[in-house]
Structure formats: C-alpha cells, structure tokens
C-alpha positions in Angstrom: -37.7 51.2 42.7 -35.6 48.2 41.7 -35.1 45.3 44.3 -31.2 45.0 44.6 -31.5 41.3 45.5 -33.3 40.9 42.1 -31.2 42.6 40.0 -27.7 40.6 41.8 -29.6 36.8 40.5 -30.2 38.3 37.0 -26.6 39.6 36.6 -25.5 35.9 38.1 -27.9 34.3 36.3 -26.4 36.4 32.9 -22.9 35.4 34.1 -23.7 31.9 34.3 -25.2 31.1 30.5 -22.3 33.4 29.5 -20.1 30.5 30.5 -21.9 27.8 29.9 -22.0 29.2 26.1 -17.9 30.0 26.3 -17.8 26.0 27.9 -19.9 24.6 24.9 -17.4 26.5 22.4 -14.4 25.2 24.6 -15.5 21.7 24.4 -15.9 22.3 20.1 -13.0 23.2 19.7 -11.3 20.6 21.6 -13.4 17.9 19.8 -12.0 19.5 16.1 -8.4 19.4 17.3 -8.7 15.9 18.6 -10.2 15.0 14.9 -7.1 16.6 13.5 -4.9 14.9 16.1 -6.6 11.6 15.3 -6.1 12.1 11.6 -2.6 14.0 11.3 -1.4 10.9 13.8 -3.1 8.0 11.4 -1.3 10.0 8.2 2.1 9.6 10.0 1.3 6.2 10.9 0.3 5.4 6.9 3.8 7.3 6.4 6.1 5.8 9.2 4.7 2.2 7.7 5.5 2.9 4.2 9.0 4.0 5.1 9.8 1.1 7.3 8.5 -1.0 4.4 10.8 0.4 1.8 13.8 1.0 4.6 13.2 -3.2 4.6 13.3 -3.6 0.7 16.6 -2.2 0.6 18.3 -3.6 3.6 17.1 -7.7 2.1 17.9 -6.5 -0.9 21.2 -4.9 -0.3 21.6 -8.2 1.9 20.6 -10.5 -1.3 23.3 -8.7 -3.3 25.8 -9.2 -1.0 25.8 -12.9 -0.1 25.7 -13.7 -3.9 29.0 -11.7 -4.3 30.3 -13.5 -1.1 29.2 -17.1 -2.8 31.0 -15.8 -5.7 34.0 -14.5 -4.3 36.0 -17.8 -3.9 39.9 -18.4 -4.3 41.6 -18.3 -7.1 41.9 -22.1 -7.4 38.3 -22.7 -7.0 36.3 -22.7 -10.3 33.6 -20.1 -9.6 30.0 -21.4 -10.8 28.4 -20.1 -13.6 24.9 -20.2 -11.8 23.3 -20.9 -8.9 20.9 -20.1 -6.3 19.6 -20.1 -2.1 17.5 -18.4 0.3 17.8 -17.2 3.3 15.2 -15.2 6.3 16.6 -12.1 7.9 14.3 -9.5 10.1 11.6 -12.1 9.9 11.2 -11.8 6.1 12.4 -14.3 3.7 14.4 -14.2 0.5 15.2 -16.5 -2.2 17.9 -15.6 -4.7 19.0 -16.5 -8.3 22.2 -15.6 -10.1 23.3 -16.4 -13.5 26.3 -15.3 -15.7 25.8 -12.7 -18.1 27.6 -14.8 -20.3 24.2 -16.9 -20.9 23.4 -13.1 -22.9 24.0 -12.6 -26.7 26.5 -9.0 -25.6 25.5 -6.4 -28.5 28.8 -4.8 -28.3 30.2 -7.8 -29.5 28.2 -10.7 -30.6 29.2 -10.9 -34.5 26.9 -10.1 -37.2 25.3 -13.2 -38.0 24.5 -14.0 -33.7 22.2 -10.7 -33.4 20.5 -11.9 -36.7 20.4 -15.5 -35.3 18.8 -14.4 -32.2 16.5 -12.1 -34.4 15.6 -15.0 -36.1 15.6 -17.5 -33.5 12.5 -14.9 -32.0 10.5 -15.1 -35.1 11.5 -12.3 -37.5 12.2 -13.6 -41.3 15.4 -13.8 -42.4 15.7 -10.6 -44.8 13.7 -8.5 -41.9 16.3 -9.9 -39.1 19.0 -8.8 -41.2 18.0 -5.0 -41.4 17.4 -5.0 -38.0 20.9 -6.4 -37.6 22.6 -3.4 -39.5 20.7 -1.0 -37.6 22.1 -2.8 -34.5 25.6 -3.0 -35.9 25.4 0.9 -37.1 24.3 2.0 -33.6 27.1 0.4 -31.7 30.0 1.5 -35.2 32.2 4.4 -35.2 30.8 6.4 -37.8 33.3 6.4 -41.7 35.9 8.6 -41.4 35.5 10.6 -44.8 32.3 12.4 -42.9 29.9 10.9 -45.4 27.6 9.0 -42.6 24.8 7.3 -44.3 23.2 6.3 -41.1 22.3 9.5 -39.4 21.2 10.6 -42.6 18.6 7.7 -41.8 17.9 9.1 -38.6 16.8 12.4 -39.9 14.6 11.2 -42.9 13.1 9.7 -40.4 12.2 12.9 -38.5 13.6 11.8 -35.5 14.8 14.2 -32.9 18.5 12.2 -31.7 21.2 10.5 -33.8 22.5 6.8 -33.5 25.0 6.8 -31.0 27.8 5.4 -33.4 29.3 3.6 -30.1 28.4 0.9 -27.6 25.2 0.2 -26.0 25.0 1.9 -22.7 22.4 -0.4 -21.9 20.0 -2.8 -23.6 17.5 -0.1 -22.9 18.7 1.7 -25.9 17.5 -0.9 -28.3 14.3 0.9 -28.1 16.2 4.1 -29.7 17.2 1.5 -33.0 15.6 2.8 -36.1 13.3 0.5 -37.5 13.2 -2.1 -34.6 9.2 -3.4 -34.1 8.3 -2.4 -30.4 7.6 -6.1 -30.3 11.0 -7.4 -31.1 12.8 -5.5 -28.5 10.2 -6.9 -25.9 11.2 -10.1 -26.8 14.9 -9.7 -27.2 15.5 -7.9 -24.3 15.5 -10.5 -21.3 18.2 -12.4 -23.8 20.7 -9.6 -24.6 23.3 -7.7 -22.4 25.8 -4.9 -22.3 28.0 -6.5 -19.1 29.6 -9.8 -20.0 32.3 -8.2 -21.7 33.1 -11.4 -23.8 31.5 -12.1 -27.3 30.5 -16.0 -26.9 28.3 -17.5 -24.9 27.5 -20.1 -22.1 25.8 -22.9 -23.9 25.3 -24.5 -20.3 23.3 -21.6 -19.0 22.2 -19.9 -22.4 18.3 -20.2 -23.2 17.4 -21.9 -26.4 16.8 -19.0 -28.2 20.2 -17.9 -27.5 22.0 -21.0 -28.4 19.6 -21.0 -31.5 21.8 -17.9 -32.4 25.1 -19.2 -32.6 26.1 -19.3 -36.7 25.1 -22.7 -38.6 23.1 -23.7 -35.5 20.2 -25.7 -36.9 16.8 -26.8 -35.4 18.2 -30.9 -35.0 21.2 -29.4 -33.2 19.7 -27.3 -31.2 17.0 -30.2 -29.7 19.9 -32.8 -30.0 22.2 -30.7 -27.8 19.1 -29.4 -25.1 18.0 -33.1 -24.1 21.8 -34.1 -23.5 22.4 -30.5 -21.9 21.4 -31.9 -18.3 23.9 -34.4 -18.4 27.2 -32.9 -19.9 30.0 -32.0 -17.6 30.5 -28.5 -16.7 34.2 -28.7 -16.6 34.6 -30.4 -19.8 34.6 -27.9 -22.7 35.5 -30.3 -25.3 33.2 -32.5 -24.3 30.3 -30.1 -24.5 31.4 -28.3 -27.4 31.3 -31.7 -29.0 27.5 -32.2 -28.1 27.0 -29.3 -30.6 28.2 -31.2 -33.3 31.9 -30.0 -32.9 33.4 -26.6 -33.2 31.3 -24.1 -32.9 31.8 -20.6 -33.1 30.3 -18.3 -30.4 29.6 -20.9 -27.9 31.9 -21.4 -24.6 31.2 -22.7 -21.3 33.1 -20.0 -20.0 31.4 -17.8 -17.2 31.6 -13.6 -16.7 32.6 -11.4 -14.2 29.0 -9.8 -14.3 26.1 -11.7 -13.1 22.8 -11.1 -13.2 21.2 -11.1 -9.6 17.1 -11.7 -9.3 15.8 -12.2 -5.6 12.0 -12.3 -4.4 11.6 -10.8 -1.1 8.7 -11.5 1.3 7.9 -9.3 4.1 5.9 -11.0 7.3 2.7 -9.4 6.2 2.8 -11.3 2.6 4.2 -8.7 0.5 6.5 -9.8 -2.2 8.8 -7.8 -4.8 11.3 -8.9 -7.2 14.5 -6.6 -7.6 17.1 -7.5 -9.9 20.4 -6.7 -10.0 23.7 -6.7 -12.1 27.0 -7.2 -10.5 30.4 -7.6 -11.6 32.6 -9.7 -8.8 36.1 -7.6 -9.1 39.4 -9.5 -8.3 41.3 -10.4 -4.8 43.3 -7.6 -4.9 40.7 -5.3 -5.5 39.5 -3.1 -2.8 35.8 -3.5 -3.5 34.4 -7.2 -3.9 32.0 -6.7 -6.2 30.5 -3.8 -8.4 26.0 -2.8 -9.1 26.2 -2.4 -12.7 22.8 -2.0 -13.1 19.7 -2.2 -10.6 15.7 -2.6 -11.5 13.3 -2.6 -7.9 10.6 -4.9 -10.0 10.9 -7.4 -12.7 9.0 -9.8 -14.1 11.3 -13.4 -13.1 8.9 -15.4 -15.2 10.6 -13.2 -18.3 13.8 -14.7 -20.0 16.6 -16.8 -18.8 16.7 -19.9 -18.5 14.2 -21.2 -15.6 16.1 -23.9 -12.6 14.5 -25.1 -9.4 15.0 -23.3 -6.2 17.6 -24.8 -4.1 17.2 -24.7 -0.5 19.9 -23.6 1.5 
C-alpha cells in the first residue's frame, strides 16, 4: 500500500519540472521577439534616416531654387545679370549655387541652320556628316509639307523604327536621342550645350562656351581665340563694343540674357554627403503672380559637364 506522503512529493515534484519546462519556453520566446524587436526597430531606423535625408535634399534644394529667383527678381530699372553665383548654410548643411542664362545654349527650336551645323562641327563631326545631322534636326523640329508627301517619316520607317519625328519643337533636349541618324556620341557631347528654354535664337557670347561661340556662322578658329582672351575684359553693358571684339557684326551672337536660367547647386549634409541637383527656371514678370517657374528639374548631374566653368563666389 502506497505511502500518501510519497506520492504528494512526486506529484509536486511533477508539477515543478512541468513549469520549469513551460518557464524555459517563456523565456525563448521572449528572446525571439526581442530579436525581431531589435531588428524591425533598426529597419525603421535605416528607414526614418533615409527619409530625413531626402526630406533635407528637397527642402536646400527647394531653398537653392528660391534664392536664385529672389537674386534675379530685381526692378525693372536694374539690369538683371546674366550669371552668377553664392552659398549659403541652412539646417547645418551647406550649399553653393550657380546660375547661368539659358541664353549661353545654342536653342534647337530656333538656332538657324548653319548654328546646329556649327556646333556639330565645332564638336568634331566633318562638315558633310554635320550637315545630315543638321537636317535631321531641322526635320524633327518642321511642320511636315502640306501636299501629304512627307519624305522624312518615310525615313523613319525604312529605318524600322517603332515612332515618327515629331515634325514640331523639341520638348526637351532629351529627344535628340530620338533623331535618326545622330551617333550616341554626338548627342553626349552636344547635350550640356543645347536648350529648349531660352526662347530667343542668338546667343550670349559673354557666358556662351567656346564651342558654342565656335557655332555662330563665318566664326573662324583666329576669331574665336582672338575674341576668348579679350572676353574677360569687355564690358557687359556695351553690346557694340563686344560685338565688335568678334570682328563686327555677327549674326547669332547677343549679350542679351533669358528669362530661363539654368540652376546647378551642390548640397552637403553634416555627415559629408554631397549631391548635385540642377534646375531650370524661368523668372516671370512683376505683375505676375508667381515669381519664377521649374521648367525642368534633374536630382544629379555631373557640374564638371558643359557650361562654361567660373570661380565660386563667396557670399
């Protein structure tokens, strides 16, 4: 006959590794959910720090934008600079802007003929070559003939391609990629010189690169170098003067600026980060309700591409 006493410790003795089974599986469990606490709290940590970083892009880049249009923004009876450039710090991140008239941009809406072959040539491509390329240009941006006898899409289609030339302007300078017949490498190296915005047909021969000015009509090598090592020194309010630096008259070139500017900035966070944004702006009048207008709007460039380079300026 069983000893009551005995059989009450093996029941509590039972009872006890019972728990101490359930405690270890407790105690397993709570170690996997803090390992999924740890790492669901590190993701949203990865996450909260990338969207404060790009919340910071924009708001010094949206910042950049808008002090250039406030520099450019002056009265009527100030003459409003062509180019220019400053820095500034905000939210402990610093920023150093550059604008520049799109006028210092061959516009292939409406540069003539012979400038989109200058500049063509003026990068390199033979003379015969840059004028095919030219009347692919000039065909894209045409009405098409009015007797419904269009030789260019024609083109298009023998050439098995799946669109048709838009027979109207550039949208963008994007589209020179769309050009039947232009090298891959000739749009690379036209691009950072051409321009949809300026809405004028000349260009800036104070702010133009060389290989733009080498694409005004009759422009010859000995001009060209004659007229970059005075450039420095001629007055920017002086258009005859200038314009007589190029040998006289000379079509296509103005010292003129645009209503659209071209906006690059280079953005530093406090941790060392850097990006370049580039933007396109047209500054609207004083009796507009808007100051200024984004025309266009890239997060990175290359600022080492195109244009012509000038120092930093402190503010």
């Amino acid at each position: 006959m069983s000893n009551p006493a005995s059989a009450s410790k093996a029941l509590d003795t039972s009872n006890d590794g019972f728990i101490v089974v359930a405690a270890l599986w407790l105690l397993v469990g709570l170690a996997a959910l803090a390992s999924v606490a740890s790492l669901y709290i590190a993701q949203s940590a990865v996450a909260l720090s990338a969207l404060d970083a790009a919340t910071q892009w924009e708001m010094l880049s949206t910042a950049g934008v808008e002090l250039t249009a406030y520099q450019l923004s002056a009265p009527a009876t100030v003459r409003r600079p062509t180019h220019g450039a400053f820095g500034f710090r905000l939210a402990n991140s610093s920023v150093r802007v550059e604008y520049m008239s799109e006028a210092a941009r061959v516009n292939l809406n409406m540069a003539p003929r012979a400038m989109i072959a200058g500049l063509f040539t003026a990068l390199g491509v033979p003379a015969e070559a840059a004028t095919q390329y030219t009347d692919r240009v000039i065909a894209w941006r045409s009405a098409p003939r009015s007797d419904n006898q269009d030789g260019e899409q024609g083109l298009y289609r023998a050439a098995g391609l799946d669109y048709l030339p838009r027979r109207g302007p550039f949208n963008s300078v994007d589209e020179l990629w769309l050009v039947l017949g232009l090298p891959p490498a000739l749009v690379v190296r036209a691009t950072p010189f051409v321009t949809v915005y300026s809405g004028m047909a000349e260009i800036n021969v104070l702010d133009a690169a060389p290989e733009v000015i080498a694409a005004l009509p009759g422009m010859s090598p000995a001009k060209l170098d004659a007229f970059l090592n005075r450039r420095e020194e001629l007055p920017p309010d002086n258009p005859e003067f200038v314009l007589g630096a190029l040998g006289g008259k000379q079509p296509g070139a103005t010292i003129s600026g645009s209503e659209a500017y071209r906006v690059r900035m280079r953005i530093t966070l406090p941790d060392g980060r850097q990006r370049t944004p580039e933007a396109v702006i047209l500054i609207r009048g004083p009796d507009e309700k808007e100051a200024f207008r984004v025309l266009a709007w890239k997060d990175e460039i290359d600022p080492d591409r195109g244009g012509r380079p000038r120092p930093m300026e402190s503010q």
